[in-house]
N, C-alpha and C positions, 0 to 999 in steps of 0.2 A: 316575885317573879325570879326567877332560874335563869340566867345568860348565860353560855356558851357556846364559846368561838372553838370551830373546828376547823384545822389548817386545811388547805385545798394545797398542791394534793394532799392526798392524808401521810402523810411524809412520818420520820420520824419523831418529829415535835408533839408533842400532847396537846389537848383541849385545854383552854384556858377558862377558867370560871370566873365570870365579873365578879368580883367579892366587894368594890368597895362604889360607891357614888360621888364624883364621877370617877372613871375608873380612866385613866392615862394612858396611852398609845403610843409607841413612840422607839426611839436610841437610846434617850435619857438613864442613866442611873437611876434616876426619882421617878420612871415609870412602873404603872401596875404591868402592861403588858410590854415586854423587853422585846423588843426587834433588832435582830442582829445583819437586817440589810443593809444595803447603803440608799437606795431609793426612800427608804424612812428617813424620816426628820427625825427631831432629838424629841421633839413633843410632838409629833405628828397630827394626833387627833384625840376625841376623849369621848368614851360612852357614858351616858347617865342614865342609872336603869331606875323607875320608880315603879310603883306598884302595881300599872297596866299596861304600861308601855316602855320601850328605849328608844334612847335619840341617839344621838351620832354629830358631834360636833370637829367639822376640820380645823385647825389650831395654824391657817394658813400656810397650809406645809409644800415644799417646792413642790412635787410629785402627784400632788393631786391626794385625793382619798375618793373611793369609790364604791357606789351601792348600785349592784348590777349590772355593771360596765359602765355607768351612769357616774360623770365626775358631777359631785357636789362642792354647793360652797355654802357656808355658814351651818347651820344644821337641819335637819330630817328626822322622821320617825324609822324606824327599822320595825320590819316583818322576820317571823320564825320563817326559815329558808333562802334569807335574803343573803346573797353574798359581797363580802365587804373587803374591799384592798387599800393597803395603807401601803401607796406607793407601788413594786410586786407584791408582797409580800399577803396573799387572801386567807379567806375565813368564810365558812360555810357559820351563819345565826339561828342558835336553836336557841328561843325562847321555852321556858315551863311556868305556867302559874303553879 
């Protein structure tokens, strides 16, 4: 499967492709996806993409992490078109098998 996050708005930022399992969220340095807001936590949250599905795990981050305005906690499945904010900070989820 094929993950990519498209920034809402569609700003000048690029699409990020999950490349790696699980793939890291966050402020960190040692993150996959770098967030340069401040409502992001340093580890924010972590996608894990396997071969039918991804999940979505928050890394109990101040600000919340959210799937369709929907604050979660612990982890979820994520749908193609579902949208996901780490903190402000969203993403429109296009799955591809």
């Amino acid at each position: 499967m094929t993950v990519t996050l498209i920034p809402i708005p569609d700003v000048a930022g690029d699409e990020f492709v999950v490349r790696s399992a699980p793939c890291m969220v966050g402020r960190g340095h040692d993150c996959d996806l770098k967030l340069a807001h401040g409502t992001a936590s340093r580890h924010h949250a972590e996608l894990i993409a396997d071969e039918d599905r991804l999940r979505l795990r928050d890394l109990a981050s101040l600000n919340g992490t959210y799937v369709n305005g929907e604050r979660i906690s612990g982890e979820c499945v994520l749908n193609d078109g579902d949208v996901v904010a780490f903190g402000m900070p969203s993403f429109r989820v296009h799955c591809q098998n």
